[in-house]
TILO-192017 format. One line per field, with one value per atom (N, C-alpha, C): residue number from 1; atom name; x, y, z. Coordinates in steps of 0.001 Angstrom, whole numbers, plus 500000, padded with zeros to 6 digits. Layout:
N
pos [NUM, ...];
site [CA, ...];
X [X, ...];
Y [Y, ...];
Z [Z, ...];
//
This chain:
93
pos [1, 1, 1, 2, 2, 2, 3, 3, 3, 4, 4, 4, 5, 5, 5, 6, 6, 6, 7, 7, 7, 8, 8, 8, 9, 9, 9, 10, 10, 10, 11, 11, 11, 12, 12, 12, 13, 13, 13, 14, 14, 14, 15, 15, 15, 16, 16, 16, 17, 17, 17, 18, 18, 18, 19, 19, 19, 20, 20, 20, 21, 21, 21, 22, 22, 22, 23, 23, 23, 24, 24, 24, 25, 25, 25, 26, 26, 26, 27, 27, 27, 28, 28, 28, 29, 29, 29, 30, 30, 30, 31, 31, 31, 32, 32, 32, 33, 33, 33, 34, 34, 34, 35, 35, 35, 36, 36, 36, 37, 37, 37, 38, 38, 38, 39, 39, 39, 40, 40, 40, 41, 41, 41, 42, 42, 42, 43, 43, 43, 44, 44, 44, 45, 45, 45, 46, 46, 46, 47, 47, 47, 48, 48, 48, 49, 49, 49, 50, 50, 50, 51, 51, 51, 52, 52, 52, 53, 53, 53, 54, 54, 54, 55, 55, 55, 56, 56, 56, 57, 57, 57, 58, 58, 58, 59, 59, 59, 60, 60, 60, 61, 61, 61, 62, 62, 62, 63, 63, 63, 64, 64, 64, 65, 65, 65, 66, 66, 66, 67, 67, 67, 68, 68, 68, 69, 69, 69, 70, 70, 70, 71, 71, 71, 72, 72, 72, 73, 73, 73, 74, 74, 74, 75, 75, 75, 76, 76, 76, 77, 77, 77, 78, 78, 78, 79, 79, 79, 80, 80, 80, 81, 81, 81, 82, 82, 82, 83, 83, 83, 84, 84, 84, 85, 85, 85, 86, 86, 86, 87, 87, 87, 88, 88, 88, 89, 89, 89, 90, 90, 90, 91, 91, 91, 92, 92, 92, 93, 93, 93];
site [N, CA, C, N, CA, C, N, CA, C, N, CA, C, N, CA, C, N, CA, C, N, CA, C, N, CA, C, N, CA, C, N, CA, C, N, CA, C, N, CA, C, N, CA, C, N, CA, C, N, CA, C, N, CA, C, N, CA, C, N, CA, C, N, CA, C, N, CA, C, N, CA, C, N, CA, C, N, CA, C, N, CA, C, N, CA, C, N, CA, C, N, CA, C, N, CA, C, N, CA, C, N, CA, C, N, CA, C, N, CA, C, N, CA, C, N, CA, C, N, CA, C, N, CA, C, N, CA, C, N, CA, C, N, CA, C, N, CA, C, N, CA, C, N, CA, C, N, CA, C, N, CA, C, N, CA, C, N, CA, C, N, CA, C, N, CA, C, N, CA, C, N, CA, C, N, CA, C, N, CA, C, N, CA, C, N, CA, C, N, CA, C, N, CA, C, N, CA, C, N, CA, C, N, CA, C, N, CA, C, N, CA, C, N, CA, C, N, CA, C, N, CA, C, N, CA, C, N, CA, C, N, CA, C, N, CA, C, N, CA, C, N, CA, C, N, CA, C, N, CA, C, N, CA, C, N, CA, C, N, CA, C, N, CA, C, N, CA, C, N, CA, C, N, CA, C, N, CA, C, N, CA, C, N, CA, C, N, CA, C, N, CA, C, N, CA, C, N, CA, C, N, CA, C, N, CA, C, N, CA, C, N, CA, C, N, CA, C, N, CA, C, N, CA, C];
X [513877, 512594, 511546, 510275, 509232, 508497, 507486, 506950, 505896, 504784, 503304, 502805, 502659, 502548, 500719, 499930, 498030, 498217, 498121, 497682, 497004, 495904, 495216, 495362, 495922, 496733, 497874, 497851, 498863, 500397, 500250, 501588, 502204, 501673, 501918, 502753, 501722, 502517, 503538, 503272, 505004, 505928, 505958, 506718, 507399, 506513, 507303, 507543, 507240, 507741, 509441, 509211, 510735, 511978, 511369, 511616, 512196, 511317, 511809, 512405, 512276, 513385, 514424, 515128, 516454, 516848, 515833, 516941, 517153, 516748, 516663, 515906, 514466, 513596, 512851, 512016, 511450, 509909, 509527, 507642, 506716, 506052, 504314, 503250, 502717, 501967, 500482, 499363, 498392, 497183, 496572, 495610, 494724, 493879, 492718, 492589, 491648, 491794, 491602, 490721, 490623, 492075, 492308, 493352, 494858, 494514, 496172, 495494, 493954, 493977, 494533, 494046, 494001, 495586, 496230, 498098, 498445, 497716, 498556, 498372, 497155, 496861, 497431, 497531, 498066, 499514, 500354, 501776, 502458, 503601, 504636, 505083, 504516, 505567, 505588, 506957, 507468, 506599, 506082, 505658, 504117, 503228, 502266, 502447, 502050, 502161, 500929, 499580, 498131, 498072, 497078, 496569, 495453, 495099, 494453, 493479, 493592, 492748, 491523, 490502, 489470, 489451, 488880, 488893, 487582, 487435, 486735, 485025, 484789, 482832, 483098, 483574, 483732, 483933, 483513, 483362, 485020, 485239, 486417, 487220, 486317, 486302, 486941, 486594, 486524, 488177, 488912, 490359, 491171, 490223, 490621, 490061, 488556, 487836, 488835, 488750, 489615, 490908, 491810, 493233, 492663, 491751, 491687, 491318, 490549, 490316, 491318, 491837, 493543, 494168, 494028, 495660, 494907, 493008, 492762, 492800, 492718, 493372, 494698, 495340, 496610, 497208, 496494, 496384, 496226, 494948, 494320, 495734, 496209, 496922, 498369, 498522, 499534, 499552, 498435, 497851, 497786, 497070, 497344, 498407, 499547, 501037, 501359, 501083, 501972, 502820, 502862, 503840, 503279, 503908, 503455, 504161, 503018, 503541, 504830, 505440, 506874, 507654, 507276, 508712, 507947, 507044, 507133, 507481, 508584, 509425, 510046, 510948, 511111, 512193, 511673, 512458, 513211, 513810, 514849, 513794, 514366, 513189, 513803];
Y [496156, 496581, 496340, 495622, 495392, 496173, 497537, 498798, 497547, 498149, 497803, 499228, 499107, 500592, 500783, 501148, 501008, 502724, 502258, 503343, 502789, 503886, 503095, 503905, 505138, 505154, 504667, 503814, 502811, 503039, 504378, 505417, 505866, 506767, 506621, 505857, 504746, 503680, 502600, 502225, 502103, 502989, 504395, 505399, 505314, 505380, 504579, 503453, 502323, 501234, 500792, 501559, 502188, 502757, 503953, 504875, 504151, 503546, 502422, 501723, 500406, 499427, 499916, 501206, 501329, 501755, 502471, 502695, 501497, 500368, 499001, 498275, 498743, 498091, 497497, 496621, 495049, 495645, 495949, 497137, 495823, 495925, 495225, 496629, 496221, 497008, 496515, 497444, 496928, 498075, 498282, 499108, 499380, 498858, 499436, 498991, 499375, 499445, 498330, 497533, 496046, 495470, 495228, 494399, 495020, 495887, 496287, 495984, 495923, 495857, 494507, 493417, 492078, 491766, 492213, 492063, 492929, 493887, 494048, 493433, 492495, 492046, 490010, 490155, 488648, 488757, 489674, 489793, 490645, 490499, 491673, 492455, 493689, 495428, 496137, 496627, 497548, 498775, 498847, 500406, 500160, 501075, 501022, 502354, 502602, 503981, 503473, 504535, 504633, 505579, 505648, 506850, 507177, 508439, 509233, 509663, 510150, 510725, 509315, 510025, 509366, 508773, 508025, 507970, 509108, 509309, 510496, 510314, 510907, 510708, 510259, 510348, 509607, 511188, 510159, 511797, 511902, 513114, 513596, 513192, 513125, 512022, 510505, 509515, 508905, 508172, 508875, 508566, 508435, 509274, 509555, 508702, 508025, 507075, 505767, 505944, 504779, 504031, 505558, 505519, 504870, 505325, 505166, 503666, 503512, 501324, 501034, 501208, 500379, 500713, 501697, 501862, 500774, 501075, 499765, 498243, 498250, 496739, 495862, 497703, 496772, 496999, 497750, 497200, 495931, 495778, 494342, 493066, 493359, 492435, 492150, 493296, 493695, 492739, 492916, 492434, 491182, 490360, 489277, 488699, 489065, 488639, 488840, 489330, 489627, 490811, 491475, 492431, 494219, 495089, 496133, 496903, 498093, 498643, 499307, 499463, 500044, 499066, 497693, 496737, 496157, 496735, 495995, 496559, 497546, 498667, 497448, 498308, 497658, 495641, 495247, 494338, 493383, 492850, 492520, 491804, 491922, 491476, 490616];
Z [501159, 501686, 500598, 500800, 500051, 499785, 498911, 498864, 498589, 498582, 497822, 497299, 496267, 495537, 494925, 495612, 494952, 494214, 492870, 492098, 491059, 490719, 489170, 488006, 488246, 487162, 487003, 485664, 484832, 484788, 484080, 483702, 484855, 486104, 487046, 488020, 488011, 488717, 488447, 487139, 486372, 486617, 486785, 487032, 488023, 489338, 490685, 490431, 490169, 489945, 489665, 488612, 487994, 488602, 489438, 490107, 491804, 492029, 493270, 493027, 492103, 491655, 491446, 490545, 490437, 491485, 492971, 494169, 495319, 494249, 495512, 496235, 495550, 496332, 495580, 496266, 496013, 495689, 494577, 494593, 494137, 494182, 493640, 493694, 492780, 491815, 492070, 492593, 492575, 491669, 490883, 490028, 490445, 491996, 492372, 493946, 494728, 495936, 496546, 496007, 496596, 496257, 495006, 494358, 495858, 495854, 496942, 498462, 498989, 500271, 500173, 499471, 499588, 499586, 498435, 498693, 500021, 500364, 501500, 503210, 502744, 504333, 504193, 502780, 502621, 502575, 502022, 501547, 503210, 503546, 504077, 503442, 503492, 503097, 504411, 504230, 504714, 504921, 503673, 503236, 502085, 502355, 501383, 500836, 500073, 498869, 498391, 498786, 498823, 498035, 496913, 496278, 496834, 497047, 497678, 497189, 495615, 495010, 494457, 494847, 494394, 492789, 491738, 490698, 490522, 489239, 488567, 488933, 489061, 489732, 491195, 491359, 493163, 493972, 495058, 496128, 496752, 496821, 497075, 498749, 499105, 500836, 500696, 499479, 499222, 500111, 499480, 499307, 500587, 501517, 503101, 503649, 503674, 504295, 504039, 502842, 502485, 502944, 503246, 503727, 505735, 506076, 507302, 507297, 506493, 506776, 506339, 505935, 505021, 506792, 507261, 508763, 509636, 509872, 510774, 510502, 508906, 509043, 509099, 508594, 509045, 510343, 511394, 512771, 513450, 512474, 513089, 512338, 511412, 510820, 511791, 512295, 513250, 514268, 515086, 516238, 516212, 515244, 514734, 514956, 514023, 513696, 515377, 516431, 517637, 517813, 516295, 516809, 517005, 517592, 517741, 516588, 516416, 515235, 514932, 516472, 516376, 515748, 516282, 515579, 514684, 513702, 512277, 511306, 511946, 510802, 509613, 508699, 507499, 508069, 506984, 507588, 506078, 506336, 504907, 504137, 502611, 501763, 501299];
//
């Protein structure tokens, strides 16, 4: 299974990185929110692992607005490809 992992903290996300690879899975690492929308509407994952929390001075909303354009595009990416979101569960990596 392929993860796409968007965190911008560094330490953090090496952590999962780590933490996923030794239980078998295939991760990419992205540090900020563009850098992971763009791998995740060009690449196949299984799974996204979104950070939520805003970075520091940012409005606390931020992270939720955010999470909601990341689910509609990868609707639209869905839709695209032909398939419905039930059968684009995990698929071999």
């Amino acid at each position: 299974m392929r993860i796409l992992v968007v965190e911008d903290e560094v330490d953090l996300a090496h952590t999962l990185h780590t933490g996923l690879t030794a239980e078998g899975y295939s991760v990419d690492l992205a540090h900020d929110g563009r850098q992971g929308l763009w791998m995740a509407r060009t690449g196949e994952y299984a799974l996204v692992v979104l950070d939520l929390m805003p970075a520091k001075g940012q409005a606390a909303s931020k992270g939720y607005r955010g999470a909601r354009k990341w689910r509609a595009k990868a609707y639209q990416k869905i839709a695209r490809s032909g398939r419905t979101p039930a059968a684009s569960g995990p698929s071999p990596s």
